[in-house]
N, C-alpha and C positions, 0 to 999 in steps of 0.2 A: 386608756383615756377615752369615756366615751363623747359621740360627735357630738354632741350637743354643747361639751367642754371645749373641745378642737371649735368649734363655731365660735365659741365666747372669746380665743383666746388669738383668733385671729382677727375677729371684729376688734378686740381692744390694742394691737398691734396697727391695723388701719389706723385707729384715732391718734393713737402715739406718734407713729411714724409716716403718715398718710402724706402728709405735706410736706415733709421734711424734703429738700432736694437729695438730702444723703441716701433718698429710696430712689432706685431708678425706675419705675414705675412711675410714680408719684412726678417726676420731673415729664415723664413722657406722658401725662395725664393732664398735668399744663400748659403743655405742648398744643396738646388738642382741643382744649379749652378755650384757648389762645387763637387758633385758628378757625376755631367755628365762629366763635365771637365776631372775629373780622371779618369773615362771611355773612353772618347775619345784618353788621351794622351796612355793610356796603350794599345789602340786598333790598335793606328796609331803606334807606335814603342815598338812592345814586345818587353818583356824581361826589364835589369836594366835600358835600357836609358829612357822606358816608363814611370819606376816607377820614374826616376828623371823628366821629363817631365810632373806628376803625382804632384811630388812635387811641381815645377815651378808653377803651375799651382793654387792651392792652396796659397803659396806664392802671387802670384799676384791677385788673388781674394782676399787677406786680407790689400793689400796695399792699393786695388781700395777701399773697404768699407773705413777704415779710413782714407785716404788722404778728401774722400765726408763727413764725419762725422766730420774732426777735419782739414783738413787742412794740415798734417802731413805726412810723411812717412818715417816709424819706420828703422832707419840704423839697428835693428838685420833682418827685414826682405829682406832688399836690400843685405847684408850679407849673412844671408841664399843665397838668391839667386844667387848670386856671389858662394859661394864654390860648388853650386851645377853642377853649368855652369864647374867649373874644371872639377870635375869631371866627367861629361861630355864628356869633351874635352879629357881625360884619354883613357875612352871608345873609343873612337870615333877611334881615334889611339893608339893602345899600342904599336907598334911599332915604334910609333915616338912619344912619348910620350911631349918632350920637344919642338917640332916644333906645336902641337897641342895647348897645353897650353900658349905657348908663341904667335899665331896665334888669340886664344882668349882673352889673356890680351891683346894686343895690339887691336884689334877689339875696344874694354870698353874702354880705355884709350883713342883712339879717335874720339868715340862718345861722352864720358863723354866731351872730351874738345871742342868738338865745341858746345855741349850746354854751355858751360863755357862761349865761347865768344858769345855765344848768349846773355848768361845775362849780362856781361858785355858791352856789345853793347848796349841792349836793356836802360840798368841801364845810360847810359851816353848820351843814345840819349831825355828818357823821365826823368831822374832825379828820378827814382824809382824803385823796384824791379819789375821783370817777371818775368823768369824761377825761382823756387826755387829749392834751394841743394838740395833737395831731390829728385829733377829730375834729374838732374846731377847726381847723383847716380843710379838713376834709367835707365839711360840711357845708363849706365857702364854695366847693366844687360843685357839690350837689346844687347848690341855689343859684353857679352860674351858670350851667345847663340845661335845667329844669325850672319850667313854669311852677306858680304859686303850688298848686294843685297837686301837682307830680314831684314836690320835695317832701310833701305829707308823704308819700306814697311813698316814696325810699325810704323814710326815716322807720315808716312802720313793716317795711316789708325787714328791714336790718333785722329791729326790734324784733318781731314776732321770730324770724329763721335765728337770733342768738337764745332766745327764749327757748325753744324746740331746740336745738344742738345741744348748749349745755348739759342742760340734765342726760342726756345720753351719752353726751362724752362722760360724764364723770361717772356712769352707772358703769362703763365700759372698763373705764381705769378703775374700777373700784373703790370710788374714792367717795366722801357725802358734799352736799350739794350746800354750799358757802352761802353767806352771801359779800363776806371778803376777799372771795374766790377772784384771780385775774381774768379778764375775759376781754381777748382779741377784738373791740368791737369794727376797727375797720377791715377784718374779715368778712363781716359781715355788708356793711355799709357801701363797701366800695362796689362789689358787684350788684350792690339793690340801685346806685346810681345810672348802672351802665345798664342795668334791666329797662329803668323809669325812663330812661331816654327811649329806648326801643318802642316802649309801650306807648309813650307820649308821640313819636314821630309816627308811630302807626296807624292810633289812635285817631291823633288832632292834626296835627300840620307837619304831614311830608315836605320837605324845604327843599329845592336842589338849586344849586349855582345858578345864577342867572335869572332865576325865578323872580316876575315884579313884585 
């Protein structure tokens, strides 16, 4: 077998089983993931909004594993992430406490609804599901996090990284390139939210507890 084969046949082994926890690698690689994450968030915004940032973060690392594993994404964890985004939005302003939280529910509410009519767009133009609810939720998280600006940003950083994977994963499995093919998109989505935050608190407005 020459290397070049041995190359191909281990790269298409990664994409197979890369993510699976039944790799023990693969669990110790979320592991680490997992932990730098929470280093990061807490580095980029001391104090309580870090440690929620911390959570976010963890959060959307457990979404991405399962949605690749199963297809799914679990409403306690899109929930989690929704009350953590309150409060949040608490911190952020105490002093206006209700122009804050009301600023972030309406952000989720509609991003949530224009993936709504994305799938139902999608659903009535090819006669099948696209988006699924769980992104639609997921994207509820994105918009209470993330300012107007920084939910473009997520949405296109998912987009372009599932756009780029794809086609490699399936070059890898040997397989041709669908376009009925299923494709994990809150793999993608969940860690472009917990990027966009990073980017956005580093960016634009460091927040920490206590701040007027």
């Amino acid at each position: 077998m020459s290397i070049s084969t041995r190359k191909f046949l281990f790269f298409r082994w990664i994409v197979t089983n890369g993510y699976s926890f039944g790799s023990p690698w693969a669990a110790w690689l979320v592991g680490l993931n997992a932990i730098a994450a929470v280093a990061v968030s807490i580095f980029c915004a001391p104090g309580a909004v870090g440690v929620l940032g911390a959570g976010l973060a963890l959060l959307m690392l457990a979404i991405a594993v399962n949605d690749w594993n199963h297809f799914i994404i679990p409403d306690a964890l899109t929930g989690m992430s929704l009350g953590l985004a309150l409060v949040r939005a608490v911190l952020q302003e105490p002093n206006d406490i209700w122009i804050s939280v009301g600023s972030a529910v309406l952000r989720a509410a509609v991003l949530a609804l224009i993936f709504l009519l994305l799938r139902l767009t999608y659903r009535q133009i090819r006669g099948r599901e696209g988006i699924g609810l769980g992104d639609i939720k997921l994207a509820a998280v994105a918009g209470a996090w993330l300012d107007w600006p920084m939910m473009l940003v997520a949405v296109q950083i998912a987009a372009c990284t599932a756009l780029l994977i794809y086609p490699i994963r399936q070059y890898a499995l040997g397989l041709p390139i669908r376009a009925k093919s299923r494709l994990p998109f809150g793999l993608f989505f969940a860690p472009a939210i917990w990027i966009s935050w990073v980017l956005e608190t580093i960016l634009w407005a460091p927040v920490s507890m206590g701040s007027p």
